[in-house]
C-alpha positions in Angstrom: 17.1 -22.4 0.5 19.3 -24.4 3.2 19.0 -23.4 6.6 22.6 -21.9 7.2 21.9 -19.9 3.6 18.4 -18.8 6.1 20.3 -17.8 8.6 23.1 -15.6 6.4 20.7 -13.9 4.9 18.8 -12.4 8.0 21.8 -11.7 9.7 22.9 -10.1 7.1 19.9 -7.5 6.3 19.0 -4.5 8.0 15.3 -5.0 9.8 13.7 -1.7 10.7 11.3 -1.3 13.5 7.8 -0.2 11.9 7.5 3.2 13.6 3.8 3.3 11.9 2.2 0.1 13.3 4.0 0.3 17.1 0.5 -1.6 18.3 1.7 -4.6 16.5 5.5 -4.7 17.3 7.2 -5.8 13.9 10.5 -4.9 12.0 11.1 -5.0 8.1 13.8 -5.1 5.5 13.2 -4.1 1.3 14.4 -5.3 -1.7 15.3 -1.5 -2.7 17.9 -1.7 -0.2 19.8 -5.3 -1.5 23.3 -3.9 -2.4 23.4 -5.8 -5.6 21.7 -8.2 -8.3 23.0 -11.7 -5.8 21.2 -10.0 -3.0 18.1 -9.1 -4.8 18.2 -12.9 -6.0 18.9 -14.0 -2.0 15.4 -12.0 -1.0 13.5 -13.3 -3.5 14.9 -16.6 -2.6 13.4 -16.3 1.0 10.4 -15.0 -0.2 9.9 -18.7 -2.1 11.2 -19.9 1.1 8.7 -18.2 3.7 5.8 -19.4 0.9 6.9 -22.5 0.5 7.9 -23.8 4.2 6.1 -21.4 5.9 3.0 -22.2 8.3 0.4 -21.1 7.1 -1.7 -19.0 9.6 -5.2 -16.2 9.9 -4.5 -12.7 10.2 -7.4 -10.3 10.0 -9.4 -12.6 7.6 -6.7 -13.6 5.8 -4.3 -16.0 5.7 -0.5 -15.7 5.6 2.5 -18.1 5.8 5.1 -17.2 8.4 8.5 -19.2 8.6 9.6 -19.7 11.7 13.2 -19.1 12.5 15.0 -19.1 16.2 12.8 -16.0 18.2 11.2 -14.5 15.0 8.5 -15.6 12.2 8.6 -14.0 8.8 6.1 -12.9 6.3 5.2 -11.3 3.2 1.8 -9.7 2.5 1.7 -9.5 -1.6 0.3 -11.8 -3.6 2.9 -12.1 -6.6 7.2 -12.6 -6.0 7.2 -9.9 -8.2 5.5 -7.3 -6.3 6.8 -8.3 -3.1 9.2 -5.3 -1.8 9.6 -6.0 1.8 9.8 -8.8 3.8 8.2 -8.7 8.1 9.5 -10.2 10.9 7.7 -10.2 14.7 8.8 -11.8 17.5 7.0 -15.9 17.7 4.7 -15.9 20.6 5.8 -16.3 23.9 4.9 -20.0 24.5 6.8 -20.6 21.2 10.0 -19.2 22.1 10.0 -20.7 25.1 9.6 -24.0 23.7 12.7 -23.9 21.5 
């Protein structure tokens, strides 16, 4: 996935605040809600994208990869394309937005 083709698809998804977790400040966006089969295909594309570029980093004894885009890093918790439904996106640490 190209970077402008990054970029069109998180502008272009709604990312919902996660009213459950308000500790750890993070929004999300699911696959239920792609409007139709080239969207679906677009997700699944940045899910490959966030596993495949993404740095890969410990969270609660376990390790993720996030993708770090402009302010935000993006993540995905399952372990299979297939059952991942949402994708995560937090704000990057402060000393890392201030360095862009």
């Amino acid at each position: 996935m190209k970077q402008k083709e990054i970029h069109d698809f998180i502008d272009s998804h709604n990312w919902r605040f996660a009213k459950t977790m308000p500790q750890m400040p993070h929004w999300y966006t699911l696959k239920k809600n792609c409007v139709n089969r080239n969207d679906e295909h677009d997700f699944e594309r940045f899910v490959m994208a966030i596993r495949q570029t993404g740095v890969p980093t410990e969270w609660r004894g376990r390790t993720y990869r996030y993708l770090k885009v402009g302010d935000y890093q993006y993540w995905t918790m399952d372990e299979t394309l297939e059952e991942t439904d949402l994708i995560n996106r937090a704000l990057r640490p402060k000393h890392e937005r201030d360095a862009i």
